[in-house]
PyMOL Python script that loads the backbone (N, CA, C, O; Angstrom):
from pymol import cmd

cmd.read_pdbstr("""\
ATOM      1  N   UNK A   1       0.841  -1.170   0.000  1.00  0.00           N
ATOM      2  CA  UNK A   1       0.000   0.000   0.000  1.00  0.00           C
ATOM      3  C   UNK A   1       0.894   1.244   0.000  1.00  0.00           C
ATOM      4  O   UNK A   1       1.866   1.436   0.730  1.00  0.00           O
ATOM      5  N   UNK A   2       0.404   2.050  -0.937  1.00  0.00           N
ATOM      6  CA  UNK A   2       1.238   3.276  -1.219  1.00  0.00           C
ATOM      7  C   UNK A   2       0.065   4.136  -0.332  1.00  0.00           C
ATOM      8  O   UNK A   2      -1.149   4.015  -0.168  1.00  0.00           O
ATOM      9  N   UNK A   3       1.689   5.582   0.405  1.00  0.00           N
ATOM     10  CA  UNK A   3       0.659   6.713   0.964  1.00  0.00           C
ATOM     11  C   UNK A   3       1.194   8.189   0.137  1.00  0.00           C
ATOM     12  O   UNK A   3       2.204   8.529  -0.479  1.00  0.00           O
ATOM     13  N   UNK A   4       0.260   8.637   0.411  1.00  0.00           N
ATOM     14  CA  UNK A   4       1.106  10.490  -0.166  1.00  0.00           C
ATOM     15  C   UNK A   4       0.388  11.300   1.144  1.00  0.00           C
ATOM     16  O   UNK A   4      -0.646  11.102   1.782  1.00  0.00           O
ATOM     17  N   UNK A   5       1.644  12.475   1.225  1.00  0.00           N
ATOM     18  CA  UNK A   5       1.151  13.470   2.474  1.00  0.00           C
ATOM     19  C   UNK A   5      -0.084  14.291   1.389  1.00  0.00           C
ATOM     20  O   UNK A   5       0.026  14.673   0.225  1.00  0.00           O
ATOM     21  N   UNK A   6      -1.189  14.345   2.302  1.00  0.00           N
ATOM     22  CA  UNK A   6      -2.089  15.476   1.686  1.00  0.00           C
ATOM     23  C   UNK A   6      -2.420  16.072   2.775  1.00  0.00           C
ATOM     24  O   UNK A   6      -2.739  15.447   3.786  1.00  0.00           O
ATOM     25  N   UNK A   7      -2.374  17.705   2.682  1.00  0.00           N
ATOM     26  CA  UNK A   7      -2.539  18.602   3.810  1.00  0.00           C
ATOM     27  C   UNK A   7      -3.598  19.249   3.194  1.00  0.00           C
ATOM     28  O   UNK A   7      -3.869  19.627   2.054  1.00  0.00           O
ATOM     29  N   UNK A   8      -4.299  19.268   4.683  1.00  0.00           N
ATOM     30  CA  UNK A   8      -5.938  19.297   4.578  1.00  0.00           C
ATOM     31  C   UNK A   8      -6.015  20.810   5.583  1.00  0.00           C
ATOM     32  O   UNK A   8      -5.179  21.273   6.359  1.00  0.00           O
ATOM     33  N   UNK A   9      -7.169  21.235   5.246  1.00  0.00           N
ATOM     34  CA  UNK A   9      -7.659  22.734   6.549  1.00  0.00           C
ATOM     35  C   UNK A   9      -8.268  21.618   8.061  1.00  0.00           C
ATOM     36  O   UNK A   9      -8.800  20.512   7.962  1.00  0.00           O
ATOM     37  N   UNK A  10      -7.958  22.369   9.319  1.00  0.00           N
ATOM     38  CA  UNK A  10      -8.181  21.681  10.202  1.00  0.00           C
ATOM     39  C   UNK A  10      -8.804  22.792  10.899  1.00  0.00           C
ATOM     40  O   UNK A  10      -8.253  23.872  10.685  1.00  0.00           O
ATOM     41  N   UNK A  11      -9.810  22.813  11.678  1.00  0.00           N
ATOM     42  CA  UNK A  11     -10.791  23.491  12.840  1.00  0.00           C
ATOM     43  C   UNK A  11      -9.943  23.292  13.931  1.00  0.00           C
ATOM     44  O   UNK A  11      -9.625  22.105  13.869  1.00  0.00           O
ATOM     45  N   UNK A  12      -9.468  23.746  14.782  1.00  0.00           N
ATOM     46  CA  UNK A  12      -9.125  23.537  15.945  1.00  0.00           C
ATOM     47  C   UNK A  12      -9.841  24.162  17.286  1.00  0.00           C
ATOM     48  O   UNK A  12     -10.798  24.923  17.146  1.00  0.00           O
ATOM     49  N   UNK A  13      -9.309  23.789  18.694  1.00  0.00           N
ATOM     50  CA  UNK A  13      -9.237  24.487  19.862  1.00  0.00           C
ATOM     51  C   UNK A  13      -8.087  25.272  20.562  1.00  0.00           C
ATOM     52  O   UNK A  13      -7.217  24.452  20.856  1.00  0.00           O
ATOM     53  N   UNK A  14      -7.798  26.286  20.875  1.00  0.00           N
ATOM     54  CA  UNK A  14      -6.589  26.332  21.580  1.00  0.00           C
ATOM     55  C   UNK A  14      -7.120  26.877  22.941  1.00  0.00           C
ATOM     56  O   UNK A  14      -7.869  27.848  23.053  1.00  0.00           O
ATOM     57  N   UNK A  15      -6.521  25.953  24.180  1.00  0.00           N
ATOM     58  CA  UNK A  15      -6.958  26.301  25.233  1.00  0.00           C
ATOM     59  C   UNK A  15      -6.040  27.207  26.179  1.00  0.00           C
ATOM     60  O   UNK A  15      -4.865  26.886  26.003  1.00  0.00           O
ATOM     61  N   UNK A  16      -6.189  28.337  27.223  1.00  0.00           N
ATOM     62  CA  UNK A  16      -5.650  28.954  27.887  1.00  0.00           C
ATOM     63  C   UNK A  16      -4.717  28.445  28.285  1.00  0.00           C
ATOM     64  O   UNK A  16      -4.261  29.259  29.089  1.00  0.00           O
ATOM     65  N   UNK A  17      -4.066  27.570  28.265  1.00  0.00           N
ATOM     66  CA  UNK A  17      -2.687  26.584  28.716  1.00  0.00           C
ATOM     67  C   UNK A  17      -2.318  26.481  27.179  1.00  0.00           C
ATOM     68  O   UNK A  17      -1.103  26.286  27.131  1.00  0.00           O
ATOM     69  N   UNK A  18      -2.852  26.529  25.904  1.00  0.00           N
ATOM     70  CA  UNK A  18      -2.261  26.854  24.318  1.00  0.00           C
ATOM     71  C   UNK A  18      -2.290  24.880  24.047  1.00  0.00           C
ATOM     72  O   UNK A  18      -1.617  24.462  23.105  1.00  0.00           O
ATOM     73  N   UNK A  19      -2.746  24.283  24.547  1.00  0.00           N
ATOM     74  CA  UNK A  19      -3.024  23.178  24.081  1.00  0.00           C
ATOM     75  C   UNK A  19      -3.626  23.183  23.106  1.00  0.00           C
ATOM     76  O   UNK A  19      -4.216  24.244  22.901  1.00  0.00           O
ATOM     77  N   UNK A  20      -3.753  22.372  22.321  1.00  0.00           N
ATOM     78  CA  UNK A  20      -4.223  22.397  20.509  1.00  0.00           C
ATOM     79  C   UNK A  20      -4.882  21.303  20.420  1.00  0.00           C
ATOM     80  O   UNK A  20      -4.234  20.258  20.486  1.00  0.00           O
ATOM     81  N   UNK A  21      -6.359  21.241  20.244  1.00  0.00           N
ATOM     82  CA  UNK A  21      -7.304  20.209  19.683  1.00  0.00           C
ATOM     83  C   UNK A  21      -8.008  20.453  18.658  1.00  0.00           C
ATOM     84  O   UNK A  21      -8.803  21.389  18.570  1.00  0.00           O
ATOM     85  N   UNK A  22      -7.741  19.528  17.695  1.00  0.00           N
ATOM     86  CA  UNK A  22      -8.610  19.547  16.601  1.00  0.00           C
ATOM     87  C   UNK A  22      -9.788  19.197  16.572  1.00  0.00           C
ATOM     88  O   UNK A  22     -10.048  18.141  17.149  1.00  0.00           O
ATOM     89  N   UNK A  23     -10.969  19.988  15.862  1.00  0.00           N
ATOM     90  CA  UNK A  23     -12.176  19.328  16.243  1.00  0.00           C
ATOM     91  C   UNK A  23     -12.676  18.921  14.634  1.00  0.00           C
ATOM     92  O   UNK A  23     -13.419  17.940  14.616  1.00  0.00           O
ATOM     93  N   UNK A  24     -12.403  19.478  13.402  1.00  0.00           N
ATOM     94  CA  UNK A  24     -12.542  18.805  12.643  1.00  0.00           C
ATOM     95  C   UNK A  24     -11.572  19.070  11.257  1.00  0.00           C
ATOM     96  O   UNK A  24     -10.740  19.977  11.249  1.00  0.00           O
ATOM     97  N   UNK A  25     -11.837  17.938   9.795  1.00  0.00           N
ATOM     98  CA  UNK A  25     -10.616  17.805   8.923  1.00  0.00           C
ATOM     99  C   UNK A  25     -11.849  18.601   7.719  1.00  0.00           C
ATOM    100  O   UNK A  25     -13.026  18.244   7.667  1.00  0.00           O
ATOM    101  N   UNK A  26     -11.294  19.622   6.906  1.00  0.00           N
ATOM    102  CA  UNK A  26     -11.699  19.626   5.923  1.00  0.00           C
ATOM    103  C   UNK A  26     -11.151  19.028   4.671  1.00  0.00           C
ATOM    104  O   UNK A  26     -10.110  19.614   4.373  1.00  0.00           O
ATOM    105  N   UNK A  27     -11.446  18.114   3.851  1.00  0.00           N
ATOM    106  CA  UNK A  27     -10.571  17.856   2.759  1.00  0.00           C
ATOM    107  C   UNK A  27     -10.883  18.783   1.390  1.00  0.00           C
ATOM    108  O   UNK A  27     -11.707  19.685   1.240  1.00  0.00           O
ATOM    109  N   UNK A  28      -9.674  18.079   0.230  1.00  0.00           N
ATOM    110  CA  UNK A  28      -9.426  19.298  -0.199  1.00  0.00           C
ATOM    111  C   UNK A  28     -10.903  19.661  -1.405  1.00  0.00           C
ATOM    112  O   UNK A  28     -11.193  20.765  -1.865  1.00  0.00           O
ATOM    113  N   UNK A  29     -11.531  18.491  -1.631  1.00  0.00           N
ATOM    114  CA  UNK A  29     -13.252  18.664  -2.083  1.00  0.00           C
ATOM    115  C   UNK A  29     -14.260  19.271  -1.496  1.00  0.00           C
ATOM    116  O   UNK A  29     -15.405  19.294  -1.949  1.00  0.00           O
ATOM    117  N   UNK A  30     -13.812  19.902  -0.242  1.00  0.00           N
ATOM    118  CA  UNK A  30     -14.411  20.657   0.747  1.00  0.00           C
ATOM    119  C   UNK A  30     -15.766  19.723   1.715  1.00  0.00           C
ATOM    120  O   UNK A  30     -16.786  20.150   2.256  1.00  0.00           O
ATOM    121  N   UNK A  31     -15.363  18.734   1.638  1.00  0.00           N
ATOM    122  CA  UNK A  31     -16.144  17.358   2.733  1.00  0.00           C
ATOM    123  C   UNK A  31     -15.695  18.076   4.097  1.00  0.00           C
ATOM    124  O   UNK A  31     -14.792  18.909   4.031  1.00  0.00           O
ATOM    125  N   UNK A  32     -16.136  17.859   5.004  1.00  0.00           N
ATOM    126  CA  UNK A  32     -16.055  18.270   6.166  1.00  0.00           C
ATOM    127  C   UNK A  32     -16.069  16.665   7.020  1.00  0.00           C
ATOM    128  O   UNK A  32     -16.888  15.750   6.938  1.00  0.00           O
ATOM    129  N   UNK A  33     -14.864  16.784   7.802  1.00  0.00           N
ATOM    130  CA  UNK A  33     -15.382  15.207   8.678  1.00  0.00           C
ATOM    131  C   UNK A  33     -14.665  15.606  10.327  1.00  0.00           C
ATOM    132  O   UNK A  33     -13.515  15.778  10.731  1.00  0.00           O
ATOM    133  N   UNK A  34     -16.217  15.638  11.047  1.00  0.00           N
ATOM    134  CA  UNK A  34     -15.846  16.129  12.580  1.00  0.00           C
ATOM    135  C   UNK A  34     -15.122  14.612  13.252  1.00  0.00           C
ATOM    136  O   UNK A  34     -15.403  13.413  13.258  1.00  0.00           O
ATOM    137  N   UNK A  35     -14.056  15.493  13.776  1.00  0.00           N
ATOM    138  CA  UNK A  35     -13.248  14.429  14.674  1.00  0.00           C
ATOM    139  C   UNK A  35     -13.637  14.107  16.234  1.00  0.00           C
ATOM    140  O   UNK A  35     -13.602  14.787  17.259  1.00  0.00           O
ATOM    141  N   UNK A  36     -13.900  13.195  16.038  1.00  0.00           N
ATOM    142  CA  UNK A  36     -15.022  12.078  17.284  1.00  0.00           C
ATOM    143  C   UNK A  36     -13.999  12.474  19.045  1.00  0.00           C
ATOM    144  O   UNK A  36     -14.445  12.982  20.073  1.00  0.00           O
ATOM    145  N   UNK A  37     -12.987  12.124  18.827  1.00  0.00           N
ATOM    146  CA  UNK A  37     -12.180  12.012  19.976  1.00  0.00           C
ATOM    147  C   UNK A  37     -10.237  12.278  19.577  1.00  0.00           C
ATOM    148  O   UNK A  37      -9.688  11.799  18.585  1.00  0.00           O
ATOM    149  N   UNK A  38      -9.810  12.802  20.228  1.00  0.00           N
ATOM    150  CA  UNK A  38      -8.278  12.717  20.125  1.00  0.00           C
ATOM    151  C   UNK A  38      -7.269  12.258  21.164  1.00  0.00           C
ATOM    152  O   UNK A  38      -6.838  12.886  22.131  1.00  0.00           O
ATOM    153  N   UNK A  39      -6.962  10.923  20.721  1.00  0.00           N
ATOM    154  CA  UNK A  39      -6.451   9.996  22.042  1.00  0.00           C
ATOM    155  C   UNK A  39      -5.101  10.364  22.539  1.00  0.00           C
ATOM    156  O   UNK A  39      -4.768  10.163  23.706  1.00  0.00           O
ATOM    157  N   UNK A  40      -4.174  11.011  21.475  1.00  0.00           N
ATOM    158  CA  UNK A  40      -2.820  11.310  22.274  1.00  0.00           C
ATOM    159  C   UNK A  40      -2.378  12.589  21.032  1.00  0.00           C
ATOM    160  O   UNK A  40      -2.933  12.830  19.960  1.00  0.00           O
ATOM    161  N   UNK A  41      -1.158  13.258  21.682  1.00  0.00           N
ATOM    162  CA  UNK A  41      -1.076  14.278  20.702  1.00  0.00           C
ATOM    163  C   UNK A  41       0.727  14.201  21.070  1.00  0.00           C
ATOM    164  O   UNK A  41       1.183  14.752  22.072  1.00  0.00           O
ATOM    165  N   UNK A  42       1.536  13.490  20.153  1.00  0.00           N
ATOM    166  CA  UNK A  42       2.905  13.408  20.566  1.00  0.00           C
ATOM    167  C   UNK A  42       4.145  13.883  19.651  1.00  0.00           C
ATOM    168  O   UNK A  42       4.193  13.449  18.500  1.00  0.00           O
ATOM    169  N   UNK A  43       5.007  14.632  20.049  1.00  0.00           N
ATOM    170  CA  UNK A  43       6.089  14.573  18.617  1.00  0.00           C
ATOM    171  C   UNK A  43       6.830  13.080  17.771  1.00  0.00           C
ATOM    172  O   UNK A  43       7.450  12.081  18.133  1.00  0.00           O
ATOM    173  N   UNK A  44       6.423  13.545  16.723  1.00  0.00           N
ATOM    174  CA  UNK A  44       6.482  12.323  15.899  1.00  0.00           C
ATOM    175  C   UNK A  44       6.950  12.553  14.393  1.00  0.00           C
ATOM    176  O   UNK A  44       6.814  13.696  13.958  1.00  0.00           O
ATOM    177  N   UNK A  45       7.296  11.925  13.852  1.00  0.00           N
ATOM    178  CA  UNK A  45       7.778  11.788  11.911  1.00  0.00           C
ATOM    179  C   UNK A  45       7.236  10.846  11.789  1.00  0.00           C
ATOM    180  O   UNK A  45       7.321   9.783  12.404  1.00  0.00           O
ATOM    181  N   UNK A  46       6.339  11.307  10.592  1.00  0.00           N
ATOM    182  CA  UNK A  46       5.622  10.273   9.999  1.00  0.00           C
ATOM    183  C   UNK A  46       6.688   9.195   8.814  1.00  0.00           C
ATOM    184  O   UNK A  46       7.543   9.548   8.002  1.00  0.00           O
ATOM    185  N   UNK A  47       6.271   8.085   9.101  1.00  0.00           N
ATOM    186  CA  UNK A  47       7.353   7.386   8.529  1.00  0.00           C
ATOM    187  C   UNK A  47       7.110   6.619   7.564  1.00  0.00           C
ATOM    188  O   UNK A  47       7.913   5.823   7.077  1.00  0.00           O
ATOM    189  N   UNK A  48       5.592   6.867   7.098  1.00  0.00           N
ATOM    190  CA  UNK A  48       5.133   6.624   5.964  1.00  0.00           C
ATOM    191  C   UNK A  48       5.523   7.583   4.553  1.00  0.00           C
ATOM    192  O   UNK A  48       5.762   7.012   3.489  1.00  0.00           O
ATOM    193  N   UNK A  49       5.561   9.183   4.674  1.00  0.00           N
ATOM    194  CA  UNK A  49       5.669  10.220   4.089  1.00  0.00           C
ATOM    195  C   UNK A  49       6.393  11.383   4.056  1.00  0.00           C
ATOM    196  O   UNK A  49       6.521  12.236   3.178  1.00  0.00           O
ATOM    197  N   UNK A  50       6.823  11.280   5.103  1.00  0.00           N
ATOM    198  CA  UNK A  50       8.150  12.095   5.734  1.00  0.00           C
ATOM    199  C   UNK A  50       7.347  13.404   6.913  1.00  0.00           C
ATOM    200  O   UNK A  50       6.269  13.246   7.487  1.00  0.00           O
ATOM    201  N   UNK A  51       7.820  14.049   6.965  1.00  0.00           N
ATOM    202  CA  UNK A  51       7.581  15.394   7.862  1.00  0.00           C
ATOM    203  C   UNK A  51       7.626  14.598   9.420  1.00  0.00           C
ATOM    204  O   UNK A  51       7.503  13.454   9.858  1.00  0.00           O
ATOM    205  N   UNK A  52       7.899  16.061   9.967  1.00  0.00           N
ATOM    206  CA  UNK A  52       8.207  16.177  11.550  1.00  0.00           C
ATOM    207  C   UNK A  52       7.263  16.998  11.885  1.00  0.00           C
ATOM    208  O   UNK A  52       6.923  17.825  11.038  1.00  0.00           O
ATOM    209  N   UNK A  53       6.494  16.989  13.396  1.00  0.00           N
ATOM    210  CA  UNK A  53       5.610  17.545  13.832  1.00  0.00           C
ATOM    211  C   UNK A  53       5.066  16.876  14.982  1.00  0.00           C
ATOM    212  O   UNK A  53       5.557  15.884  15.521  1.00  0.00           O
ATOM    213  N   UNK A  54       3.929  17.533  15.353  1.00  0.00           N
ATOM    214  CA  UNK A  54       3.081  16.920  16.365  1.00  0.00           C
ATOM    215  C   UNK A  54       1.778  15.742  15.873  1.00  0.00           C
ATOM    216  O   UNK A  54       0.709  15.997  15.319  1.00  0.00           O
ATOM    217  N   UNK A  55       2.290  14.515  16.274  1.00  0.00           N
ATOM    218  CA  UNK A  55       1.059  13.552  15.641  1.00  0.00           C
ATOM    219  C   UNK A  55       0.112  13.244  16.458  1.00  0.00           C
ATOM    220  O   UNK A  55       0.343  12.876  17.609  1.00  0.00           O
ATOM    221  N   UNK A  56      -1.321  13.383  15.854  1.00  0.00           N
ATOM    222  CA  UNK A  56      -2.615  13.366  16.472  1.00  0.00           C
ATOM    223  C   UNK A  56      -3.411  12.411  16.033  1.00  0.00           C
ATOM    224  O   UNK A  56      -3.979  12.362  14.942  1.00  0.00           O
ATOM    225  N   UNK A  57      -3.467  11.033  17.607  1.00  0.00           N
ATOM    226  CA  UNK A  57      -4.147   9.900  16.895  1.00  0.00           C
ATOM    227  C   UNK A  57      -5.318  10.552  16.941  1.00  0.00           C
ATOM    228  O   UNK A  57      -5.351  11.278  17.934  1.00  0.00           O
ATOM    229  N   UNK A  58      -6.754  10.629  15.985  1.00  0.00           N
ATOM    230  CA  UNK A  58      -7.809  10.762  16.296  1.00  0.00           C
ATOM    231  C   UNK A  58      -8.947  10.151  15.752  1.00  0.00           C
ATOM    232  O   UNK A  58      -8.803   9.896  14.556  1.00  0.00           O
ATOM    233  N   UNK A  59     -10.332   9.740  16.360  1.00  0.00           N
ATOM    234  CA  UNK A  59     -10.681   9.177  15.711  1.00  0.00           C
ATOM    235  C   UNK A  59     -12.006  10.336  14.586  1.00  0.00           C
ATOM    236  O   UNK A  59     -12.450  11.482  14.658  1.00  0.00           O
ATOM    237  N   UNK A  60     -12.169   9.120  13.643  1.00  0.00           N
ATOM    238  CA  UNK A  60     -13.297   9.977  12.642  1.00  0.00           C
ATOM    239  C   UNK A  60     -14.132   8.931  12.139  1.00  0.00           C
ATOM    240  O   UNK A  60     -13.524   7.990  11.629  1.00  0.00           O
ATOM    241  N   UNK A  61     -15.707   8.854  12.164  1.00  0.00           N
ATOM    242  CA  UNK A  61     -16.200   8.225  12.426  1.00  0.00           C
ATOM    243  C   UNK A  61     -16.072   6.415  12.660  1.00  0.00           C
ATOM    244  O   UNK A  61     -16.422   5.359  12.133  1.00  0.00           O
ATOM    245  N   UNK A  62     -15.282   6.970  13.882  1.00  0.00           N
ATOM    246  CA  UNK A  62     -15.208   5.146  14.877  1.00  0.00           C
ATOM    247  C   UNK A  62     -13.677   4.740  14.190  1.00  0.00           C
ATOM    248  O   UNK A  62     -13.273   3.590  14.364  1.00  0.00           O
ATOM    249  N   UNK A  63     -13.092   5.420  13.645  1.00  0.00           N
ATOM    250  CA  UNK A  63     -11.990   4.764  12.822  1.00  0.00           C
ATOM    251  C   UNK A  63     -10.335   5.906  13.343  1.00  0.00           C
ATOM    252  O   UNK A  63     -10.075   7.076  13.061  1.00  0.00           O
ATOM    253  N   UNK A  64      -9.841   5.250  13.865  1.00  0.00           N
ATOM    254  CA  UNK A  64      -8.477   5.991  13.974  1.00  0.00           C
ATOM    255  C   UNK A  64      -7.562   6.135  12.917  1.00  0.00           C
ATOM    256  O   UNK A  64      -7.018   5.357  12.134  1.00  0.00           O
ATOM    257  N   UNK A  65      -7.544   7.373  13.117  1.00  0.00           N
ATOM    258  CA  UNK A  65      -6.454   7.913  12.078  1.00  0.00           C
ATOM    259  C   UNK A  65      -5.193   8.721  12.681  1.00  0.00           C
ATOM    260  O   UNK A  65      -5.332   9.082  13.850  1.00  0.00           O
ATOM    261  N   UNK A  66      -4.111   9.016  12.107  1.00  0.00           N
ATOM    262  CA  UNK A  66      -3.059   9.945  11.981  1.00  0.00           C
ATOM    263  C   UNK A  66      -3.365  11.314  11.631  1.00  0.00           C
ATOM    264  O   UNK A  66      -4.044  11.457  10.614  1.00  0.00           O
ATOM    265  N   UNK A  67      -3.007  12.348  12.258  1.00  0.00           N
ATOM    266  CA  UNK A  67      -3.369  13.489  11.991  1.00  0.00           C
ATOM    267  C   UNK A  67      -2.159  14.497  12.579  1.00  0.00           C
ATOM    268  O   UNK A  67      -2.060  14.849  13.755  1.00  0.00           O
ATOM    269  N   UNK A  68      -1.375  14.828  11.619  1.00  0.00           N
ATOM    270  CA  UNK A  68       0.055  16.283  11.346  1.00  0.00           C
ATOM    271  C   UNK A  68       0.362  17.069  11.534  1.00  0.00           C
ATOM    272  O   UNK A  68       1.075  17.532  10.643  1.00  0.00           O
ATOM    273  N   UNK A  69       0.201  17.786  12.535  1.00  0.00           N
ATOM    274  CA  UNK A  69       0.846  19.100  12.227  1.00  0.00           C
ATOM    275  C   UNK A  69       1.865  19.584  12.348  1.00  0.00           C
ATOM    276  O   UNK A  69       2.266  19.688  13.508  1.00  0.00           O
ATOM    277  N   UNK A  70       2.807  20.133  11.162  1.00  0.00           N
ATOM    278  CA  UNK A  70       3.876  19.925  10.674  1.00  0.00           C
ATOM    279  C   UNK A  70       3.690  21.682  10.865  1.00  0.00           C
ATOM    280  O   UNK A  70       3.406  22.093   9.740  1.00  0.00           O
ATOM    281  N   UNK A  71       3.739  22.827  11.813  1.00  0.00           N
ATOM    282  CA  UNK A  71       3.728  23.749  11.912  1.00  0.00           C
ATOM    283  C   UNK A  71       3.982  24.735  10.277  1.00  0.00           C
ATOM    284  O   UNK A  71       4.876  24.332   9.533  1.00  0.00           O
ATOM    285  N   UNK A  72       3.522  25.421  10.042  1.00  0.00           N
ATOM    286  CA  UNK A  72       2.214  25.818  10.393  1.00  0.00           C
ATOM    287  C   UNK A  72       0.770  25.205   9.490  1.00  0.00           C
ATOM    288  O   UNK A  72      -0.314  25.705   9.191  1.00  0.00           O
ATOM    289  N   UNK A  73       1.347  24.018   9.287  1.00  0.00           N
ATOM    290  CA  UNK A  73       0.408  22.873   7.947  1.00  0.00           C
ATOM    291  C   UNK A  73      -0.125  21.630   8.720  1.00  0.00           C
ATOM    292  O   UNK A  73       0.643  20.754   9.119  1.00  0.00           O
ATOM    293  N   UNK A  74      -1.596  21.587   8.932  1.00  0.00           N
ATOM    294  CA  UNK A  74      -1.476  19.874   8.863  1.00  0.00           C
ATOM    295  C   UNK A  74      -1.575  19.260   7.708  1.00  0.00           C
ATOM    296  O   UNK A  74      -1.786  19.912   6.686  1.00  0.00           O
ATOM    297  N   UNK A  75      -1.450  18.024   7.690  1.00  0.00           N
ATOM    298  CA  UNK A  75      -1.424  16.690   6.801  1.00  0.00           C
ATOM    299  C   UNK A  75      -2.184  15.251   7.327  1.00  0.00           C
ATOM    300  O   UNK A  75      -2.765  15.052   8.394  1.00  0.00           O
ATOM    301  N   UNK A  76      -1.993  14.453   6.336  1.00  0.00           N
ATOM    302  CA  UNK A  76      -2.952  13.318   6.678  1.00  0.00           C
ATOM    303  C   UNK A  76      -1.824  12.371   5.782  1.00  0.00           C
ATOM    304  O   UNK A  76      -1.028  12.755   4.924  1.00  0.00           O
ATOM    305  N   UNK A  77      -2.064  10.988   6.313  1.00  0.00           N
ATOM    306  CA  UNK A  77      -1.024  10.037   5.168  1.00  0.00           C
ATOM    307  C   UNK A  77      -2.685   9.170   4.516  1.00  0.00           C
ATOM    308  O   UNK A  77      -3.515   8.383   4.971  1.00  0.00           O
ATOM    309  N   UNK A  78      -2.393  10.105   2.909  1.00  0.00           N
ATOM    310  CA  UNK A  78      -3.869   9.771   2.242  1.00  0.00           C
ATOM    311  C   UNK A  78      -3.126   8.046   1.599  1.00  0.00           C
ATOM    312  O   UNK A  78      -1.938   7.830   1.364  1.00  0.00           O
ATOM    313  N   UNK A  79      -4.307   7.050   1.456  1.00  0.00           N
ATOM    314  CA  UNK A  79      -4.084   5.979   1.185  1.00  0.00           C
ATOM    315  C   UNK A  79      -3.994   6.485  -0.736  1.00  0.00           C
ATOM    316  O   UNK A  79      -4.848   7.205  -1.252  1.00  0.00           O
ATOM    317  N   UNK A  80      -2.995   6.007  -1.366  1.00  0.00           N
ATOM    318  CA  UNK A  80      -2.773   6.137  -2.916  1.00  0.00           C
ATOM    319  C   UNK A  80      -3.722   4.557  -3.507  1.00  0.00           C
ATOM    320  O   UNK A  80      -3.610   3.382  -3.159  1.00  0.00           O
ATOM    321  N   UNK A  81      -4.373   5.048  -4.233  1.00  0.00           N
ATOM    322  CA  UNK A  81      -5.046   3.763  -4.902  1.00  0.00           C
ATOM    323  C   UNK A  81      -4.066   3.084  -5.969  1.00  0.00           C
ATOM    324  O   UNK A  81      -3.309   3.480  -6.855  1.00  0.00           O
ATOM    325  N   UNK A  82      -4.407   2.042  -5.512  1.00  0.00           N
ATOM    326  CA  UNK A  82      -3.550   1.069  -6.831  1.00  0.00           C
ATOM    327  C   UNK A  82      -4.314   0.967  -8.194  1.00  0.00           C
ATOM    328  O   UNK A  82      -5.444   0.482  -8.253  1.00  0.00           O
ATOM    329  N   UNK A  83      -3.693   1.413  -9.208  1.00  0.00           N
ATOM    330  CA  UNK A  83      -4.072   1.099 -10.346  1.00  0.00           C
ATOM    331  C   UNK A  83      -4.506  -0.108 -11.060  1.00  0.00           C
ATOM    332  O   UNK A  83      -3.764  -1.081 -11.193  1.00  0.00           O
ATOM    333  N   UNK A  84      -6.017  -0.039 -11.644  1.00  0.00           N
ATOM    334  CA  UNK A  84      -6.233  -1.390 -11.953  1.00  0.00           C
ATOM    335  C   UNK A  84      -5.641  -2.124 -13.003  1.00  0.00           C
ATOM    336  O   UNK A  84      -5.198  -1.498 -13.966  1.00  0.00           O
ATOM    337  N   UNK A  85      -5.551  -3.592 -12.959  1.00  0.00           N
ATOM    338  CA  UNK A  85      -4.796  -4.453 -13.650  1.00  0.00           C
ATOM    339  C   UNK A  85      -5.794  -4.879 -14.810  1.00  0.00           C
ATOM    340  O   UNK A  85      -6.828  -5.458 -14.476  1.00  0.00           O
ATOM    341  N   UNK A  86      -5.586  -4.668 -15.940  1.00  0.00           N
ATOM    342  CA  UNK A  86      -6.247  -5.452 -16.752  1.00  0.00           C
ATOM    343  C   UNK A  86      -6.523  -7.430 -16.761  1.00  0.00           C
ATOM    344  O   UNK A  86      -7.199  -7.955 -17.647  1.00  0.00           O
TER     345      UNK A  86
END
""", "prot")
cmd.dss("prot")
cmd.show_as("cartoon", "prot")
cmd.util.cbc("prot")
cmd.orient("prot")
């Protein structure tokens, strides 16, 4: 399975302590998908796609994902479709 970084608009929170929660992902078709819960928020390189940043497991509907922010950009590691085989 192939990935590519795609950086998406993100909604956030920033709380009086400057903590950073995302509350939802816009993609780049302008879909909107609110993020359910965010279980940890840690420095990390994604090692699927490259970049350094803060990685945010979160979930979106019932499904955990990876979520980037690679200051001042987030990203997502989008799944690349495989081309069909005749």
């Amino acid at each position: 399975m192939e990935y590519r970084k795609t950086y998406v608009e993100v909604l956030c929170r920033t709380d009086t302590d400057g903590a950073v929660t995302p509350l939802s992902i816009t993609w780049r078709d302008g879909r909107t998908f609110p993020i359910d819960r965010v279980d940890e928020a840690i420095r990390r390189a994604s090692a699927r796609v490259g970049g350094t940043g803060v990685r945010y497991r979160v979930s979106i509907n019932g499904r955990d994902k990876y979520l980037f922010f690679e200051d001042p950009r987030w990203f997502v590691e989008e799944v690349v479709p495989s081309p069909a085989h005749p």
